[in-house]
C-alpha positions as CSV (number, residue, x, y, z in Angstrom):
1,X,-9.5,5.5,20.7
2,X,-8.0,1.6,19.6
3,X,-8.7,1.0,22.5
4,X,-12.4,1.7,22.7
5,X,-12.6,-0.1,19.5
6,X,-11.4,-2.9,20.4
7,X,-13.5,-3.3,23.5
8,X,-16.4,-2.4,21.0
9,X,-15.2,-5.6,19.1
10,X,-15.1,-7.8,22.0
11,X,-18.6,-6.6,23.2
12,X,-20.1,-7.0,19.8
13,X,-19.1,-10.6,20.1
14,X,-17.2,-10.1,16.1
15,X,-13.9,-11.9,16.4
16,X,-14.3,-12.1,12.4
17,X,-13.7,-8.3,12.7
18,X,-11.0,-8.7,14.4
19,X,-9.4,-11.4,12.6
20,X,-9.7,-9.9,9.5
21,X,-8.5,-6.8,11.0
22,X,-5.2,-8.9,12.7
23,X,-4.7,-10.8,9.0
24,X,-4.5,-7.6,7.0
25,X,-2.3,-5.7,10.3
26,X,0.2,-9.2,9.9
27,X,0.1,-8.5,6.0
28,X,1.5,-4.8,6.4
29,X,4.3,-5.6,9.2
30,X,5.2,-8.7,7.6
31,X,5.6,-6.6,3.6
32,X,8.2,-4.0,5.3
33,X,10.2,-6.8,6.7
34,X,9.9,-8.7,3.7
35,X,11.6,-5.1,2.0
36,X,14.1,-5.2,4.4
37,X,15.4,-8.4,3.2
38,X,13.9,-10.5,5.9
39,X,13.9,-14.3,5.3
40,X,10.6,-15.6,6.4
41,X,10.6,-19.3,7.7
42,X,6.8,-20.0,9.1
43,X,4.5,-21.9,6.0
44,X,2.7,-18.5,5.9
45,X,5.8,-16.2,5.2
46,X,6.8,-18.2,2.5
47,X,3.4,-18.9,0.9
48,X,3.4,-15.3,0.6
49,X,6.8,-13.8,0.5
50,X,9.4,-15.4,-1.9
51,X,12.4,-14.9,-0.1
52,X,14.6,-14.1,-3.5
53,X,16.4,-11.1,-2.3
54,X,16.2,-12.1,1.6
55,X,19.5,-12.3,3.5
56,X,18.7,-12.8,6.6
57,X,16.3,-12.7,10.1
58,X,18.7,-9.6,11.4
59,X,17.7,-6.8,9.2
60,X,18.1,-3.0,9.1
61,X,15.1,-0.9,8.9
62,X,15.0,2.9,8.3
63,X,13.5,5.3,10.7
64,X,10.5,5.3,9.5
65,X,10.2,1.8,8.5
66,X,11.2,1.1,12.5
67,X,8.2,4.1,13.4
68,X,5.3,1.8,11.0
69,X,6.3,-1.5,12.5
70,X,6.0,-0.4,15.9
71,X,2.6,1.4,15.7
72,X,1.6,-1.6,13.8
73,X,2.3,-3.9,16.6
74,X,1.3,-1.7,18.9
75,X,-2.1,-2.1,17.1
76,X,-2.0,-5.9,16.9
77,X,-1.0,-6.2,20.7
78,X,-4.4,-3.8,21.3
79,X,-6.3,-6.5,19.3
80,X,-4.6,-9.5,20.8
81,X,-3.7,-10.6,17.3
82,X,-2.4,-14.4,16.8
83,X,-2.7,-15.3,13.1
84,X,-2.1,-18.6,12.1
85,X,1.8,-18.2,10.9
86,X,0.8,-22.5,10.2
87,X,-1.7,-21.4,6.9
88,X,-0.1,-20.5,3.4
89,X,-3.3,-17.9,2.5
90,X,-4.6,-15.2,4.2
91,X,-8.5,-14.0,3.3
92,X,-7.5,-10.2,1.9
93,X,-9.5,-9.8,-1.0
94,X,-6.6,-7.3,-2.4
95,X,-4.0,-9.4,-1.1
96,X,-2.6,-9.9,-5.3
97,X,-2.4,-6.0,-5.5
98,X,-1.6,-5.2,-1.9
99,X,2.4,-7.6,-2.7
100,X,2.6,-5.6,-5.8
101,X,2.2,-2.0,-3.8
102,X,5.3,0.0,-3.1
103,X,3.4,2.0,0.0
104,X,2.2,-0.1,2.2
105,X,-1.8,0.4,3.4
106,X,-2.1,-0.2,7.2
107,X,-5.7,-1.2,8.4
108,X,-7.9,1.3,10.6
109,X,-10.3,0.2,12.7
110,X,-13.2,1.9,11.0
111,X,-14.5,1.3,7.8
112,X,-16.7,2.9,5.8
113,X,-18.0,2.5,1.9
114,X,-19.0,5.1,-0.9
115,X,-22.2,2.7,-2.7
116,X,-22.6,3.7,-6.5
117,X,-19.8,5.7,-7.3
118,X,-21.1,8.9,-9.7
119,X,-17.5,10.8,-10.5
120,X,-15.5,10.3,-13.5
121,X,-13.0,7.7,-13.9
122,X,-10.7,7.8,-11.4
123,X,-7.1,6.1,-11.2
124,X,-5.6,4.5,-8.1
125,X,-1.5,4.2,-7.6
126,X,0.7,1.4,-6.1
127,X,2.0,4.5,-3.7
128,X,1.6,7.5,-2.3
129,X,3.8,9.9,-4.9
130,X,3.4,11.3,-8.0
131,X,4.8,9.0,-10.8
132,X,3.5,5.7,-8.8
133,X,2.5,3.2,-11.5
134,X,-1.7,2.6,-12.5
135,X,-2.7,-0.5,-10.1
136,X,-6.8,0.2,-11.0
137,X,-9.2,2.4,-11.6
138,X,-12.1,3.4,-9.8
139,X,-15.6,3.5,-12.5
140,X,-19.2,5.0,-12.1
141,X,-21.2,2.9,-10.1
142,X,-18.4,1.2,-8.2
143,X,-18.4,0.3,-4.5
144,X,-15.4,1.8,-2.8
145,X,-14.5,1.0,0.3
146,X,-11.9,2.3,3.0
147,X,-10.6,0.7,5.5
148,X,-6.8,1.7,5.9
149,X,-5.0,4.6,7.5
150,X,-4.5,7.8,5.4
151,X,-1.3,9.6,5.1
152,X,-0.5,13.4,4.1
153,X,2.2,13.7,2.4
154,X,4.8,16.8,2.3
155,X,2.5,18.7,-0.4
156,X,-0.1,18.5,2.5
157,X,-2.3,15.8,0.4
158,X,-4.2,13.0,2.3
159,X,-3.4,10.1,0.2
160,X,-6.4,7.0,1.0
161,X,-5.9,3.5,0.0
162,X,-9.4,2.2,-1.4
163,X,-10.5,-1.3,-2.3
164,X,-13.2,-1.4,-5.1
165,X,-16.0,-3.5,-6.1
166,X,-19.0,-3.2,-8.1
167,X,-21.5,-4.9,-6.3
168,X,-22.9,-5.1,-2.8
169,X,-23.0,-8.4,-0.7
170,X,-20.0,-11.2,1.0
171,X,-18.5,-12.1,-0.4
172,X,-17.9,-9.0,-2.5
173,X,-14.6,-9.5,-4.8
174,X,-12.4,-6.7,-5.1
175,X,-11.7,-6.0,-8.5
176,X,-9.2,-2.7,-7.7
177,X,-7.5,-1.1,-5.3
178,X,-4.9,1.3,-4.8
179,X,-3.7,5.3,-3.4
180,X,-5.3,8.4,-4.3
181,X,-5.6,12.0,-2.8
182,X,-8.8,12.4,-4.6
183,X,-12.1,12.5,-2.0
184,X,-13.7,9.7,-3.4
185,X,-16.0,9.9,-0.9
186,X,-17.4,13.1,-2.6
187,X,-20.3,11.8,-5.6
188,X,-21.7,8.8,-4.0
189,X,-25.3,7.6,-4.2
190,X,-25.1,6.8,-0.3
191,X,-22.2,7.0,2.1
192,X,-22.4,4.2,4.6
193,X,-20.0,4.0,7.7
């Protein structure tokens, strides 16, 4: 299936796709290290990681830490990813929220967006558990989009990671994001994607 889509990619001539695509996939497998205690040494791993509570480039990850950062490169090697580890910014309009998150999003390859949002205010969480602090909220006439992989959880919830802004148009700032295993998808004006 990655693989399809990233022949679709090539053929639609979209390397911004898949750069933005790489950038957020280098985001994700760079924030587990960076819990691990990595200590980042390209301009771009310090520009976004401090490197306070890093000891080291030799670090212990858990099991499932070690199962994330594989599938994520796995994913990145699919999209031949080479981001610029020379920058100090990276062009993820949640990027403020996403260092703040204590379950990490990882990018999908499709993307789709719930235009004028009609449900009742709706609260998004730094992570996929009850008791995760408030990171945003999601308001009637919103734009939400999706663009990361969903996860069930032991309960048998699909937890989503949406990005939210409130108009249409690029660029379109994000003014929330976070988890919920609320269907946002549900009371939209139009579904596109």
């Amino acid at each position: 299936m990655r693989r399809a889509i990233s022949v679709l990619l090539a053929l639609l001539g979209s390397p911004a796709i898949a750069d933005a695509i790489c950038d957020d996939l280098w985001l994700s497998r760079n924030a587990v290290m960076d819990r691990a205690g990595f200590c980042f040494e390209s301009p771009l791993g310090l520009a976004l990681f401090d490197n306070k509570d890093c000891f080291g480039t030799d670090v212990t990850l858990t099991s499932p830490e070690e199962e994330l950062l594989a599938a994520i490169q796995d994913y990145e090697e699919e999209l031949a990813c080479a981001v610029d580890t020379s920058a100090t910014s990276l062009e993820i309009g949640d990027l403020d929220i996403r260092l703040r998150l204590s379950s990490i999003p990882v990018r999908d390859s499709t993307e789709s967006a719930c235009l004028g949002w009609q449900g009742r205010r709706a609260l998004l969480l730094t992570g996929t558990y009850e008791g995760a602090r408030v990171s945003g909220s999601v308001e009637e006439g919103d734009t939400i989009l999706s663009q990361h992989q969903s996860y069930e959880d032991s309960f048998g919830r699909f937890w989503s990671y949406y990005t939210v802004t409130t108009r249409i148009g690029l660029p379109s700032p994000v003014i929330a994001a976070g988890w919920t295993y609320e269907n946002l998808f549900e009371t939209c004006d139009k579904i596109a994607g």
